[in-house]
C-alpha positions as CSV (number, residue, x, y, z in Angstrom):
1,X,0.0,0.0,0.0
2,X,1.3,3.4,-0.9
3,X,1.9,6.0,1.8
4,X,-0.3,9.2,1.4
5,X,3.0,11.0,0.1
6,X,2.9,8.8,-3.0
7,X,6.5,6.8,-2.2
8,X,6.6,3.4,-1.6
9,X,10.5,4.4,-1.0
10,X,11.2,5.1,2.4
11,X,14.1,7.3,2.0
12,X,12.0,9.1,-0.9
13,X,9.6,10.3,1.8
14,X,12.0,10.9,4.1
15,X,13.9,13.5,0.9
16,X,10.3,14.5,0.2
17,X,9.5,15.7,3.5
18,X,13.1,17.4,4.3
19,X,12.2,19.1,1.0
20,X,8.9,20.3,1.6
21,X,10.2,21.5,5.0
22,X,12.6,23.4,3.3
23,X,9.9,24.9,0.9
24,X,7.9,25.9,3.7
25,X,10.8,27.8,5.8
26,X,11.2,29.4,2.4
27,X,8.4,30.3,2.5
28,X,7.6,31.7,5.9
29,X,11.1,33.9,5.9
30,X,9.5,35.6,1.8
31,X,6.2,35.9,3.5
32,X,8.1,37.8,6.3
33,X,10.2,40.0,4.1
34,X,7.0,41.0,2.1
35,X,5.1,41.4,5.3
36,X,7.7,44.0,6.4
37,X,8.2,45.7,3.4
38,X,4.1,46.1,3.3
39,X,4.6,48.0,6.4
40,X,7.8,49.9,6.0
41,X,5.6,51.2,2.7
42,X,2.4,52.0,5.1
43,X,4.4,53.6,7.7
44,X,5.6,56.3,4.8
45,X,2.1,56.4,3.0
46,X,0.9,57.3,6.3
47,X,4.0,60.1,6.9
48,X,3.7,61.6,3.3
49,X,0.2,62.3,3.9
50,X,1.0,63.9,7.3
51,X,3.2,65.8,5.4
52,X,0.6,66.6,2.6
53,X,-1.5,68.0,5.1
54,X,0.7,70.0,6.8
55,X,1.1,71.5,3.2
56,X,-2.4,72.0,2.3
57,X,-2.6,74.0,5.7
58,X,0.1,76.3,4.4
59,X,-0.7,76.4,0.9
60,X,-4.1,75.8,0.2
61,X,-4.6,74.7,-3.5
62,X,-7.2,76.0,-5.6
63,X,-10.1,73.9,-6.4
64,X,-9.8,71.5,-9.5
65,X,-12.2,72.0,-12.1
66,X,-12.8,70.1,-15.3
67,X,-11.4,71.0,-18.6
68,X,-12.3,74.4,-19.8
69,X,-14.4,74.5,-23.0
């Protein structure tokens, strides 16, 4: 009978595993870098528009308006 990982091979399932481990600590540290870089990049979304603000209270722009006919 075939094990649920496909390998009748012990020492395939054993590689197989090792390897999917592998994948999956991969994996976690990408998912980790993204995860940081998604906040580094909110953090200065969140600063610009502080900073935006700050502006607009300074220097009020006019009002847009469509394009003149």
């Amino acid at each position: 009978m075939r094990s649920l990982l496909g390998h009748a091979n012990q020492n395939q399932k054993i590689e197989r595993v090792a390897q999917l481990k592998e994948e999956n600590l991969n994996l976690k540290k990408e998912n980790m870098a993204m995860t940081r870089q998604i906040q580094d990049a909110s953090r200065r979304i969140v600063n610009l528009e502080g900073k935006l603000e700050s502006i607009r209270a300074f220097h009020p722009f006019p009002p847009i308006h469509g394009p003149s006919r």
